[in-house]
N, CA, C and O atoms as a Maestro MAE file, in Angstrom:
{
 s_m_m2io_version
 :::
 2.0.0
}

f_m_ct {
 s_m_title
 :::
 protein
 m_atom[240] {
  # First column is atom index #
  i_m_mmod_type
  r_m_x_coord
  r_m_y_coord
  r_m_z_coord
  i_m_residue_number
  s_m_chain_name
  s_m_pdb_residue_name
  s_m_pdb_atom_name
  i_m_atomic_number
  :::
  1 25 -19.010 -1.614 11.122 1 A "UNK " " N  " 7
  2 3 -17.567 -1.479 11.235 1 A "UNK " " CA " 6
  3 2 -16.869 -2.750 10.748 1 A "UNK " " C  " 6
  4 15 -15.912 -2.743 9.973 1 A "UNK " " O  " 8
  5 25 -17.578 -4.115 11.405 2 A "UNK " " N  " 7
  6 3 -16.661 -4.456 10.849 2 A "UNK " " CA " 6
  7 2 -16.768 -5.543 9.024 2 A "UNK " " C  " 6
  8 15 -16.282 -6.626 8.699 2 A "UNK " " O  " 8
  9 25 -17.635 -4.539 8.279 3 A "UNK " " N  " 7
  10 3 -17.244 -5.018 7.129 3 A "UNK " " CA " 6
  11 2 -16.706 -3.864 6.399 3 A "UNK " " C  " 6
  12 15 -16.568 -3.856 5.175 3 A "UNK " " O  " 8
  13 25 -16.393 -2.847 7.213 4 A "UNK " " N  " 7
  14 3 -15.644 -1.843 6.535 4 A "UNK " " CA " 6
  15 2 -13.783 -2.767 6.798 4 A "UNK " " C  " 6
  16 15 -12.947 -2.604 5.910 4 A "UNK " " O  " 8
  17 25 -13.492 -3.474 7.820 5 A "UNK " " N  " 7
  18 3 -12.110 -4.015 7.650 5 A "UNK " " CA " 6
  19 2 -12.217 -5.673 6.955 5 A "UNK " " C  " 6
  20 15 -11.306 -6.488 6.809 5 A "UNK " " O  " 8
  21 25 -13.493 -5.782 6.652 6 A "UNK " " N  " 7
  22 3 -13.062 -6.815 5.874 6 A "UNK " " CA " 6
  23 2 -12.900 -6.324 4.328 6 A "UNK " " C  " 6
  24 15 -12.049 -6.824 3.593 6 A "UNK " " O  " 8
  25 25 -13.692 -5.416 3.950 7 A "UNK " " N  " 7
  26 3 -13.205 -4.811 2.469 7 A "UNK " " CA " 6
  27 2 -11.875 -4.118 2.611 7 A "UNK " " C  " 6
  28 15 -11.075 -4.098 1.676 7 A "UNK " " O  " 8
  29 25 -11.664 -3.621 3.625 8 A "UNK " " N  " 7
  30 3 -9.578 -3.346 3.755 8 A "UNK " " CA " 6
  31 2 -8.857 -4.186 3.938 8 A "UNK " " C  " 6
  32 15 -7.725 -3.989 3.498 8 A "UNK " " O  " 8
  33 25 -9.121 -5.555 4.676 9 A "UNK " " N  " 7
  34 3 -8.007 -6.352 4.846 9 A "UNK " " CA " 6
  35 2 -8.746 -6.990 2.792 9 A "UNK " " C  " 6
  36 15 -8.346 -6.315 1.844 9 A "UNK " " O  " 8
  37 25 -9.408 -7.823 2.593 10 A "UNK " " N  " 7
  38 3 -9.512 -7.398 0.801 10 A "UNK " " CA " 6
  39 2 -8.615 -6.995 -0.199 10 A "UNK " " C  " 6
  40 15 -7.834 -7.555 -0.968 10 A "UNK " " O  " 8
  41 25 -9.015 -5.699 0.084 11 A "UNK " " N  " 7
  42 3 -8.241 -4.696 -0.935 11 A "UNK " " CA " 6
  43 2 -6.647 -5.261 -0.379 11 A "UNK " " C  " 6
  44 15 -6.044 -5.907 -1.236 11 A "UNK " " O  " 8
  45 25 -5.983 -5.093 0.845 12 A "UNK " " N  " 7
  46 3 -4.881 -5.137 1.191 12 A "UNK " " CA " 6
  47 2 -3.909 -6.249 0.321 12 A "UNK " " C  " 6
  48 15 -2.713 -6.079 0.086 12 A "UNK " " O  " 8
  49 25 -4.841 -7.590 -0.152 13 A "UNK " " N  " 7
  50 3 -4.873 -8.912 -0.061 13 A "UNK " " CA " 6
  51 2 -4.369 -8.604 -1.888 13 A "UNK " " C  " 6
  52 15 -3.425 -9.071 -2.527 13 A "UNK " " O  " 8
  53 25 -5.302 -7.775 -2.233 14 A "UNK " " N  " 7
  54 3 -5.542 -7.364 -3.683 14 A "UNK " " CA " 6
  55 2 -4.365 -6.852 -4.121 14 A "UNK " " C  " 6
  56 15 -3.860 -7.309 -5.147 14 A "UNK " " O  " 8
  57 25 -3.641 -5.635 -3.271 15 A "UNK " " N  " 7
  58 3 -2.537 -5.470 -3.556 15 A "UNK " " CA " 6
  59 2 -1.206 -5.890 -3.305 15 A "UNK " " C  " 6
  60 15 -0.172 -5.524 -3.863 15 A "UNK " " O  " 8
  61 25 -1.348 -6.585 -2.528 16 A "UNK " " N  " 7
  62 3 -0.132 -7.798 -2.388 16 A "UNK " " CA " 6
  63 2 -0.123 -8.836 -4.150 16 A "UNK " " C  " 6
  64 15 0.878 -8.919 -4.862 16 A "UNK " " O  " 8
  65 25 -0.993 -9.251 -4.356 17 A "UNK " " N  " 7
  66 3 -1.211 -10.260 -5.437 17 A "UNK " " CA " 6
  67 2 -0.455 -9.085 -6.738 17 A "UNK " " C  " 6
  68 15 0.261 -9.193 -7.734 17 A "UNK " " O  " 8
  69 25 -1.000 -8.219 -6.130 18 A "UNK " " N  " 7
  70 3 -0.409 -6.905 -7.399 18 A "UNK " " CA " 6
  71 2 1.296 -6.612 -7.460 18 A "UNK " " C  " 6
  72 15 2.088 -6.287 -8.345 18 A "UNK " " O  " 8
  73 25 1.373 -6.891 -6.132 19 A "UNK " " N  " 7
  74 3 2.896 -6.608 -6.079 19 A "UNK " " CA " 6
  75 2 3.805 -7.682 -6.881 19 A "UNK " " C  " 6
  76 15 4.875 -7.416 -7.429 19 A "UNK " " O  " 8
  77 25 3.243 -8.805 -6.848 20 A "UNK " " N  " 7
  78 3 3.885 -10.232 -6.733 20 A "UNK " " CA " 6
  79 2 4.146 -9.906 -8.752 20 A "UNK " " C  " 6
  80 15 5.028 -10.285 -9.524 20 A "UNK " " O  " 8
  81 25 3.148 -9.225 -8.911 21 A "UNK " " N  " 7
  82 3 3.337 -9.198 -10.531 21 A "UNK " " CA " 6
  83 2 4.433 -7.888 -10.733 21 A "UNK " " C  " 6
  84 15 5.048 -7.926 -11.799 21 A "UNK " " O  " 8
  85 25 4.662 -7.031 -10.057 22 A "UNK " " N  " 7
  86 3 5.790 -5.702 -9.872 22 A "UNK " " CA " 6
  87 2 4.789 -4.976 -10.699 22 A "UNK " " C  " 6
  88 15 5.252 -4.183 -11.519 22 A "UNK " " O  " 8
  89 25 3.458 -5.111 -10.625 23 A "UNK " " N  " 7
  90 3 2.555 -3.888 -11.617 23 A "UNK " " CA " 6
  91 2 2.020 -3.098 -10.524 23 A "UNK " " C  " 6
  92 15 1.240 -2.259 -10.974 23 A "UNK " " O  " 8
  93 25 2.140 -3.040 -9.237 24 A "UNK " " N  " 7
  94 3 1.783 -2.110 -7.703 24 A "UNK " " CA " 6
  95 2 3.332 -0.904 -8.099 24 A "UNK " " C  " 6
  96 15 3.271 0.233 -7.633 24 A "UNK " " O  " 8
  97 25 4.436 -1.266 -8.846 25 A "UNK " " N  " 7
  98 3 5.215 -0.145 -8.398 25 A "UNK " " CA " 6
  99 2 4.914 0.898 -9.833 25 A "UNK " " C  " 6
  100 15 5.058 0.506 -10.991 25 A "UNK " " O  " 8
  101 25 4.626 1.798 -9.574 26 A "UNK " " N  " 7
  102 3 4.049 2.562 -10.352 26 A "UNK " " CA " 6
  103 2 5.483 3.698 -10.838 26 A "UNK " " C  " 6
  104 15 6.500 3.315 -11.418 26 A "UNK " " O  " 8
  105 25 5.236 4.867 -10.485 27 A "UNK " " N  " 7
  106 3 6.536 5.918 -10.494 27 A "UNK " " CA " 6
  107 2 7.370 5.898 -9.358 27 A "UNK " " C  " 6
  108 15 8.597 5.814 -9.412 27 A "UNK " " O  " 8
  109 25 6.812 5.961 -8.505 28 A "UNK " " N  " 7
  110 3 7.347 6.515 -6.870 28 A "UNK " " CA " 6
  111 2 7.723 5.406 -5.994 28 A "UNK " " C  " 6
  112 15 6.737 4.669 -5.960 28 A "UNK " " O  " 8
  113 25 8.624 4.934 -5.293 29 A "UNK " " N  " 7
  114 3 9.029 3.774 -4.202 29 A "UNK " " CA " 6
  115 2 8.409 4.549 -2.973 29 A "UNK " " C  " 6
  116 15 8.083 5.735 -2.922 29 A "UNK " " O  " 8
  117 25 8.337 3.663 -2.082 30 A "UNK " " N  " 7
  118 3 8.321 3.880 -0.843 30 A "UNK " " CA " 6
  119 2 8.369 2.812 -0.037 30 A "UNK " " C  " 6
  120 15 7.601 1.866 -0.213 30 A "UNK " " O  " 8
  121 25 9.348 2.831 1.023 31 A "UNK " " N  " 7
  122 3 9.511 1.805 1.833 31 A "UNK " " CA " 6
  123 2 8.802 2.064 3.438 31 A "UNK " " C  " 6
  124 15 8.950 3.180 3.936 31 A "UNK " " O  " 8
  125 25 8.036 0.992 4.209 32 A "UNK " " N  " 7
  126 3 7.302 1.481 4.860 32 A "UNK " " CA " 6
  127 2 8.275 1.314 6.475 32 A "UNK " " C  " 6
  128 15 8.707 0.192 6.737 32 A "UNK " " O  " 8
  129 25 8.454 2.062 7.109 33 A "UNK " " N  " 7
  130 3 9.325 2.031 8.612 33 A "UNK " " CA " 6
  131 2 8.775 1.147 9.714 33 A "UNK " " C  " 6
  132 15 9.160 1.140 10.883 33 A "UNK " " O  " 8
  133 25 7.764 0.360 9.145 34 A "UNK " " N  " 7
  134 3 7.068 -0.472 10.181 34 A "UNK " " CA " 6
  135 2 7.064 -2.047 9.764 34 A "UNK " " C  " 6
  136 15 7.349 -2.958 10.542 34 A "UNK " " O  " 8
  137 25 6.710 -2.198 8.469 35 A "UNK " " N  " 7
  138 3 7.016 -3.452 8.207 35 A "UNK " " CA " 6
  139 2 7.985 -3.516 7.240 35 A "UNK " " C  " 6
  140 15 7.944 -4.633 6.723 35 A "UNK " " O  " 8
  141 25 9.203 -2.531 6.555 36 A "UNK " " N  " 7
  142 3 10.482 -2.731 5.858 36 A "UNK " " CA " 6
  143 2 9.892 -3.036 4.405 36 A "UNK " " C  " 6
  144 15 10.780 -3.039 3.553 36 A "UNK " " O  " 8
  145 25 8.895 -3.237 4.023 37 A "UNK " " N  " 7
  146 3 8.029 -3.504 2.503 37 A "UNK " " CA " 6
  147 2 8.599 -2.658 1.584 37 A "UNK " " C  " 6
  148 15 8.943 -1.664 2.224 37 A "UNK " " O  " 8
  149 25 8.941 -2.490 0.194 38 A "UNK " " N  " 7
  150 3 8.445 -1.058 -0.469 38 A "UNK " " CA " 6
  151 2 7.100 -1.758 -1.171 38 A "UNK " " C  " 6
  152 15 6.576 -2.867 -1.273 38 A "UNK " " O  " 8
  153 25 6.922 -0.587 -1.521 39 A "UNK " " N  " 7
  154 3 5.725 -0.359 -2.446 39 A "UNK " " CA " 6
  155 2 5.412 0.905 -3.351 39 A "UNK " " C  " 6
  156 15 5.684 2.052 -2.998 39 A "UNK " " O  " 8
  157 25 4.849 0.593 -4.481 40 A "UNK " " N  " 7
  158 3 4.853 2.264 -4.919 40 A "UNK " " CA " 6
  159 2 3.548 3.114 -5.116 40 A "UNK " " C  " 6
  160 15 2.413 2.706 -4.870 40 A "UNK " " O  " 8
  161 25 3.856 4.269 -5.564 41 A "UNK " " N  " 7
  162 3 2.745 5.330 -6.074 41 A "UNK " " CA " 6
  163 2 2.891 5.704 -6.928 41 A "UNK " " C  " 6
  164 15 3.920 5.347 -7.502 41 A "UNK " " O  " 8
  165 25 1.955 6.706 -7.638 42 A "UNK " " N  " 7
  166 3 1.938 7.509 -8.635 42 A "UNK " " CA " 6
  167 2 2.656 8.528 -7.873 42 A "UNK " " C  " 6
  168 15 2.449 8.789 -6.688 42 A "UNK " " O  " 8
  169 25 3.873 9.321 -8.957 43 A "UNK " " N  " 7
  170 3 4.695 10.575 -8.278 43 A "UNK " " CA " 6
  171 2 3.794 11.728 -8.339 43 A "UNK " " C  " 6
  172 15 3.970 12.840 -7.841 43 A "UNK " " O  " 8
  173 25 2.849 11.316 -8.991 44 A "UNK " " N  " 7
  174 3 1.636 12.930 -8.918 44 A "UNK " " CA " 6
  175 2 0.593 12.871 -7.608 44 A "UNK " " C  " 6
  176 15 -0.100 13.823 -7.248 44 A "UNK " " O  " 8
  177 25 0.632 11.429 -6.912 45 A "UNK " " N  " 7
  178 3 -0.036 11.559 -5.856 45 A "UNK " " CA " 6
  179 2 0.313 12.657 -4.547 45 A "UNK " " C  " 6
  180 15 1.431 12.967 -4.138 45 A "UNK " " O  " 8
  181 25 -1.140 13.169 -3.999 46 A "UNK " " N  " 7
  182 3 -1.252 13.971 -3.186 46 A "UNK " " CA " 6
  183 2 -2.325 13.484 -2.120 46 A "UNK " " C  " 6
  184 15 -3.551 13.417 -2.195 46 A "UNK " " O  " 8
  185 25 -1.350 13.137 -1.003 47 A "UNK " " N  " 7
  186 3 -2.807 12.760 -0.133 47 A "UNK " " CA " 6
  187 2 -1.827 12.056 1.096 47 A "UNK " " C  " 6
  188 15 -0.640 12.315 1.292 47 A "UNK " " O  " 8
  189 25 -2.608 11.175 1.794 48 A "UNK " " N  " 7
  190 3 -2.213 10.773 2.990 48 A "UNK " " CA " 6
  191 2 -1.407 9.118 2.570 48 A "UNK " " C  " 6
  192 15 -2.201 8.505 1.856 48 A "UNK " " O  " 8
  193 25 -0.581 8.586 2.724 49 A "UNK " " N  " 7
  194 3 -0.285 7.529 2.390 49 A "UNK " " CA " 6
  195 2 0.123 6.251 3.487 49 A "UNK " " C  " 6
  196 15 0.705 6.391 4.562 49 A "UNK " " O  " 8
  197 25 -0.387 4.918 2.848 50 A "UNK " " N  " 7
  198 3 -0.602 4.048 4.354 50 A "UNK " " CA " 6
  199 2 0.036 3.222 3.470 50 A "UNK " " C  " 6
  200 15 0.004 3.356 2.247 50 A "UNK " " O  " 8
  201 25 0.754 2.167 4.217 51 A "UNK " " N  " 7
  202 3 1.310 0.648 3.416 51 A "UNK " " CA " 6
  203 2 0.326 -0.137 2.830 51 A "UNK " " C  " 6
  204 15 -0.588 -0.290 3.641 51 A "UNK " " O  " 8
  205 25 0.181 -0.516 2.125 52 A "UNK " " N  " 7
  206 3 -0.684 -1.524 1.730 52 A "UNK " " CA " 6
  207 2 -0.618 -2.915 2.550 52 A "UNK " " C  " 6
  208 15 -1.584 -3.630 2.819 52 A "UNK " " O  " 8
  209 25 0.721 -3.141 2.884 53 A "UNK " " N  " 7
  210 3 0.994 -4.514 3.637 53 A "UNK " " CA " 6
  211 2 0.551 -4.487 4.665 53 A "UNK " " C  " 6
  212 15 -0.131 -5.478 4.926 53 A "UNK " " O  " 8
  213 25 0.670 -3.372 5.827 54 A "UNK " " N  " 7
  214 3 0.591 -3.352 7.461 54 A "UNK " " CA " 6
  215 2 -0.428 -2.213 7.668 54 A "UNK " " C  " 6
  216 15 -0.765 -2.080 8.845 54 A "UNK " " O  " 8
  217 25 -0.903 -1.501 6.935 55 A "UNK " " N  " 7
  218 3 -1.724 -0.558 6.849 55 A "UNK " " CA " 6
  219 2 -1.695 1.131 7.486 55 A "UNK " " C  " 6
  220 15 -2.597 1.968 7.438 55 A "UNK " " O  " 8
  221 25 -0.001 1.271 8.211 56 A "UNK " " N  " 7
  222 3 0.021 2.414 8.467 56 A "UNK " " CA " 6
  223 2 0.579 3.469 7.739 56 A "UNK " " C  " 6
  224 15 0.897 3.488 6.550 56 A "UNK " " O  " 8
  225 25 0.674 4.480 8.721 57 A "UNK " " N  " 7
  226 3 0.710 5.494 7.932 57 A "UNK " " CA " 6
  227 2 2.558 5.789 6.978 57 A "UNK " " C  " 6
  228 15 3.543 5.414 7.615 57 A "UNK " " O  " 8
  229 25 2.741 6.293 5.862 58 A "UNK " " N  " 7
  230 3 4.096 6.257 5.952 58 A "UNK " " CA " 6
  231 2 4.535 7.444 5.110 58 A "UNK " " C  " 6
  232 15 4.032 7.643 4.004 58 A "UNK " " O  " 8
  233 25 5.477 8.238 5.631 59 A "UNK " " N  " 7
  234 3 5.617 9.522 4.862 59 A "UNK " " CA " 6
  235 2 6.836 9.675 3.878 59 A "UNK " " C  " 6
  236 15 7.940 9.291 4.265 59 A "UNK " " O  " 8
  237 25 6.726 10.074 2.957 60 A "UNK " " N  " 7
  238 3 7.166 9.932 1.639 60 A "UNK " " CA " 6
  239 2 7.670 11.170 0.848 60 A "UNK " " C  " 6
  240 15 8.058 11.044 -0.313 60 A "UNK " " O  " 8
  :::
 }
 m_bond[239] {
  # First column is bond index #
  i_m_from
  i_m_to
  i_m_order
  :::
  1 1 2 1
  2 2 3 1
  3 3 4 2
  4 3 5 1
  5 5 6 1
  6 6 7 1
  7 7 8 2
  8 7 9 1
  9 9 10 1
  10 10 11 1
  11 11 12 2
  12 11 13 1
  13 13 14 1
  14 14 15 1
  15 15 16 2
  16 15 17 1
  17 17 18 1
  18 18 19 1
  19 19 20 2
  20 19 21 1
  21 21 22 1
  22 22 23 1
  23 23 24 2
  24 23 25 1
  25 25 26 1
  26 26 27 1
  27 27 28 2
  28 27 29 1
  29 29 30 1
  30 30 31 1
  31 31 32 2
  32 31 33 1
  33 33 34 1
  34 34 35 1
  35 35 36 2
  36 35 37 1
  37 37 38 1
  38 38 39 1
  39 39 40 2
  40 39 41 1
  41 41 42 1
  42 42 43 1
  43 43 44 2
  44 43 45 1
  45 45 46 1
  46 46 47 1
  47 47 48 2
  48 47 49 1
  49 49 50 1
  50 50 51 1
  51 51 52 2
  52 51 53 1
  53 53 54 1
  54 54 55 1
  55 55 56 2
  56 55 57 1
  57 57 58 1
  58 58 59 1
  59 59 60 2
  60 59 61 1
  61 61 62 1
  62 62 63 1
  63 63 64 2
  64 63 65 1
  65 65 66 1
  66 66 67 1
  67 67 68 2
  68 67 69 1
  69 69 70 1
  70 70 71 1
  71 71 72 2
  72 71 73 1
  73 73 74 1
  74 74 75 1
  75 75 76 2
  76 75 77 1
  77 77 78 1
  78 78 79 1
  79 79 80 2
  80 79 81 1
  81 81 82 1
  82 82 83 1
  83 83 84 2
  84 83 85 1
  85 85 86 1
  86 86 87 1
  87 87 88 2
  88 87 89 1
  89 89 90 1
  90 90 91 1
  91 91 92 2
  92 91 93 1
  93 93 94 1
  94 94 95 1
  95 95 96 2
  96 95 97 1
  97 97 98 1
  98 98 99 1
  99 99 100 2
  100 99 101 1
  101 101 102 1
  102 102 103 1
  103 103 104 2
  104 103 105 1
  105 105 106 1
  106 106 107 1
  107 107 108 2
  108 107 109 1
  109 109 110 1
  110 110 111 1
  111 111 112 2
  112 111 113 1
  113 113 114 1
  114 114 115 1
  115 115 116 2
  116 115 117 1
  117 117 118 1
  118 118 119 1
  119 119 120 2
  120 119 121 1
  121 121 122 1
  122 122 123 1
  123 123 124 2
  124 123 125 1
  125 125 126 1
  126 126 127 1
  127 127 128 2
  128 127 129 1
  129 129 130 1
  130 130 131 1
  131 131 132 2
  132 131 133 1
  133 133 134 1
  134 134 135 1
  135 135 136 2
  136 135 137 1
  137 137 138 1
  138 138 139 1
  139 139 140 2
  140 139 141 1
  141 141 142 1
  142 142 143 1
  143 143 144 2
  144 143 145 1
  145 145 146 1
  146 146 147 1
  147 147 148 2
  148 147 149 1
  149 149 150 1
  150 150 151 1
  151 151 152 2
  152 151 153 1
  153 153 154 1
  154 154 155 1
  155 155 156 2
  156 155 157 1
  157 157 158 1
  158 158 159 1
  159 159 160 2
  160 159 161 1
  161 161 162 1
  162 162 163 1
  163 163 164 2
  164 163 165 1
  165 165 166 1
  166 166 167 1
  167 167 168 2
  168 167 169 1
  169 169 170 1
  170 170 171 1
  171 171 172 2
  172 171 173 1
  173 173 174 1
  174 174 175 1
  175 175 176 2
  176 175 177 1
  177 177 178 1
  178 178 179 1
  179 179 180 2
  180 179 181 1
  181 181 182 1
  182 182 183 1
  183 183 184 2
  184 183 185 1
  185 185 186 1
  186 186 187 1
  187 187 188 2
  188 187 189 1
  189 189 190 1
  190 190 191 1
  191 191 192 2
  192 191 193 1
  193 193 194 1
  194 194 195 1
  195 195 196 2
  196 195 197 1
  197 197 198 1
  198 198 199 1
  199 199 200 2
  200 199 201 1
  201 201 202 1
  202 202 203 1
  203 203 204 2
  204 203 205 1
  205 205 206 1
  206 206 207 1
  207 207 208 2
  208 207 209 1
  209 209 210 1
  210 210 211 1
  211 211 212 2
  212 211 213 1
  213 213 214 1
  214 214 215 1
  215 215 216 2
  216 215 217 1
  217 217 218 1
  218 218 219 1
  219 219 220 2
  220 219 221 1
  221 221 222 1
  222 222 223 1
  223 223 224 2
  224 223 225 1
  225 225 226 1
  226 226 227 1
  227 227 228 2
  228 227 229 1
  229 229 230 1
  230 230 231 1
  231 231 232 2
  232 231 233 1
  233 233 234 1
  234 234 235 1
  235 235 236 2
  236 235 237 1
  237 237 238 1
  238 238 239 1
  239 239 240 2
  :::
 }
}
């Protein structure tokens, strides 16, 4: 377990650095109701979606 949250806090880390370049906002915004972040997606995505920053869930 817990090197399954060290490869998520990681990745998390990964996409922050991504943001900082504005190449994380893809088609789609989304702002997250827990930590106020946006961030984006692909508008063709289908699936469950979590912040990248705070890691919950956020509906879109």
């Amino acid at each position: 377990m817990r090197n399954k949250s060290v490869f998520i806090k990681k990745a998390i880390e990964k996409l922050k650095d991504l943001d900082i370049d504005n190449f994380y906002f893809i088609d789609a915004k989304l702002k997250c109701p827990h930590c106020n972040k946006e961030f984006g997606i692909d508008k063709e995505f289908i699936g469950i979606v979590t912040c990248p920053y705070c890691g919950k869930y956020v509906e879109g």
